[in-house]
N, C-alpha and C positions, 0 to 999 in steps of 0.2 A: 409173357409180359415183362418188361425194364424194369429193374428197380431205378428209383428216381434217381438221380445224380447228387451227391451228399454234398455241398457245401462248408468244408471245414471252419468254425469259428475262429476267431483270431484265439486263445487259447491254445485250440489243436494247432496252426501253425506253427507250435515250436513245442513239440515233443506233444507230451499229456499236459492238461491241466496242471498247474503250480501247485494250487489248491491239491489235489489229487494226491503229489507226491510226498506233500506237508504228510496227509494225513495219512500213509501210511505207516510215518513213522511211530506212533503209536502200536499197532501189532506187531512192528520190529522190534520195540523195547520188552513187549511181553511180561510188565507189569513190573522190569526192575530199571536201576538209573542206568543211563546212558554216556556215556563221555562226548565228548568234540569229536575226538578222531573215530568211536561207533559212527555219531550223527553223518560224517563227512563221506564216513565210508558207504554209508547207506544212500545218501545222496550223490555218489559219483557220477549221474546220470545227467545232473547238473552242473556238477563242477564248483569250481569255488563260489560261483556266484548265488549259487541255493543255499550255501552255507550263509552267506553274509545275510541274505534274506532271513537266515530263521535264527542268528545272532540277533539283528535289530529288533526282532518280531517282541522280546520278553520285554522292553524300554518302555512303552506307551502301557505297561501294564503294574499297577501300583502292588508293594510289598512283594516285590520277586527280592528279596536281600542278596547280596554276594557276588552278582553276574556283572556290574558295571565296568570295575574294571579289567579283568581277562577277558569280555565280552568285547570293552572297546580296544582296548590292544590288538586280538585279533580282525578286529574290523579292519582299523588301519592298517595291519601289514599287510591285509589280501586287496586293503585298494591300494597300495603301496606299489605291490604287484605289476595290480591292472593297469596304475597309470605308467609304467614302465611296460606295460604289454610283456610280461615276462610269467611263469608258474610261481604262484603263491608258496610260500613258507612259513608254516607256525610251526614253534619252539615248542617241547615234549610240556612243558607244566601248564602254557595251555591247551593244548590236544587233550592232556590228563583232565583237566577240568569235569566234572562230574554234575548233572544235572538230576535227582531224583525224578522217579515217575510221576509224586505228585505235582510237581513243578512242567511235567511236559504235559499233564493231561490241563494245565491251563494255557499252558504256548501253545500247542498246535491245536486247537482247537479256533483259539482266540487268530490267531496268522489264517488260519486255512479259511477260514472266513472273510476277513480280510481280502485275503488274496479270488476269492469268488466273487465280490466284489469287484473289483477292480477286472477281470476276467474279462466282465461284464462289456468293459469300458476298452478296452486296450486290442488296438490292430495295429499293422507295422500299416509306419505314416513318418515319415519326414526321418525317413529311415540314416540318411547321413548324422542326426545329432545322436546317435544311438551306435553307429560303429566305424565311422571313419576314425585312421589312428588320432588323428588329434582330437576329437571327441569322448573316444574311447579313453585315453589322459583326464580329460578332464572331469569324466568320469569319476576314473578313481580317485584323483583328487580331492573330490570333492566326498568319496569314500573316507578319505585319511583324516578329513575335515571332520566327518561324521564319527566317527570311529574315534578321537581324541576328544573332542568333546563329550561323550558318555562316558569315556575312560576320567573325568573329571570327578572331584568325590564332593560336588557342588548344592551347599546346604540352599538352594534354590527352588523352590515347586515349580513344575512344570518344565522341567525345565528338560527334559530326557527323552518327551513328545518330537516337539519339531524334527531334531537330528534324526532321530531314528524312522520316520517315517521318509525323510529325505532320503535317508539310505534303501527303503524299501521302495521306493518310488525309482531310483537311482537303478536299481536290481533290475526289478520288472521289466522300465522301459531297453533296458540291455539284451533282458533274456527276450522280451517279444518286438525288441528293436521297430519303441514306438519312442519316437522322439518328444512328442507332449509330453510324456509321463516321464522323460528325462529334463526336460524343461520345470515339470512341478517340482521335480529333486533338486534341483539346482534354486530354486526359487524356495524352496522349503529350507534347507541348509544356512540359504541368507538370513531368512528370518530368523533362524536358532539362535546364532551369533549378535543379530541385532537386538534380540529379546535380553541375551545377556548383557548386553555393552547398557541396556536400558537400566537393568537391577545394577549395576556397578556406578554407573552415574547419580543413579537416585542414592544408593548406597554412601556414596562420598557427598554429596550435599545433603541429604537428609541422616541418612542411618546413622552414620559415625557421629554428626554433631551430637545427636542424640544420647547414644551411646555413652559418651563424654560427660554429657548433663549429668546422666543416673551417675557413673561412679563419681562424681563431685559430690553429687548428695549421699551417695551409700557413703562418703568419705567422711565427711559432716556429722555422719552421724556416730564415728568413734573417737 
């Protein structure tokens, strides 16, 4: 008797599950911290682009301290990179960057999930917006976009969602070269930018007058 004919998911079409490789990183750390350049080296199967994925993954996640900006610095050189179609280069202090265990047992957990999610969702489809050269630019471009904006030290809430999931939107549809999921990354990015430009405007009509007001009176009162 045949066995049936297996049907690969759109996942399997591009190596193993994302999800999959997230979470081995976990028994590769074996309970101590990690660096960039461990992380990278473990993930070479992917290449730069799983990196960038599991850079943006920590952003949507509240009280990780320390990671914004050597996190978004490296973001943008590696779409720096990409949008020049050339191999990525990061500098020795951040590759040295240091991640403890307990800070990756709430990343990969939190990504790999994520990323199962989306799994779900993701087949190549409209595969030009995902790798022709000029696509592939604006891609990373719109990486270097993402990547400087978290690299911001922006007393703002919310404000570290948008970009970084634009960035992991941006990944995916690259690595499973589904163009919708590069279109939500491009359409997410906007919105990041445009959510700032909103707090800087309320900010100069509202905030600052205000602001003004108090020290008049904290003034008043000596």
């Amino acid at each position: 008797m045949t066995e049936p004919i297996h049907h690969p998911t759109p996942a399997e079409e591009v190596l193993d599950p994302i999800s999959a490789e997230l979470r081995s990183l976990l028994p590769a750390a074996e309970g101590k911290a990690m660096s960039l350049e461990q992380i990278a080296s473990h993930l070479k199967e992917r290449g730069w682009a799983l990196l960038v994925l599991f850079l943006a993954a920590p952003f949507p996640i509240p009280n990780i301290p320390g990671l914004s900006v050597p996190f978004g610095i490296a973001i943008g050189l590696i779409g720096w990179a990409f949008m020049f179609r050339r191999r990525p280069w990061l500098p020795q202090f951040v590759m040295r960057t240091t991640l403890q265990y307990s800070t990756l047992e709430r990343v990969v957990p939190f990504i790999a999930r994520l990323m199962e999610r989306m799994e779900r969702w993701t087949k190549p489809r409209y595969k030009w917006l995902a790798k022709s050269p000029l696509n592939t630019s604006l891609i990373g471009l719109a990486i270097v976009s993402g990547g400087l904006f978290l690299a911001l030290p922006l007393p703002i809430p919310l404000t570290n969602g948008p970009p970084a999931l634009s960035i992991i939107f941006l990944i995916v549809g690259m690595l499973c070269r589904d163009g919708i999921m590069v279109l939500i990354g491009h359409f997410m990015g906007i919105l990041a930018w445009a959510y700032l430009a909103l707090w800087l405007i309320l900010g100069k009509t509202y905030l600052i007058p205000m602001l003004h007001q108090w020290w008049d009176v904290i003034k008043s009162w000596f």
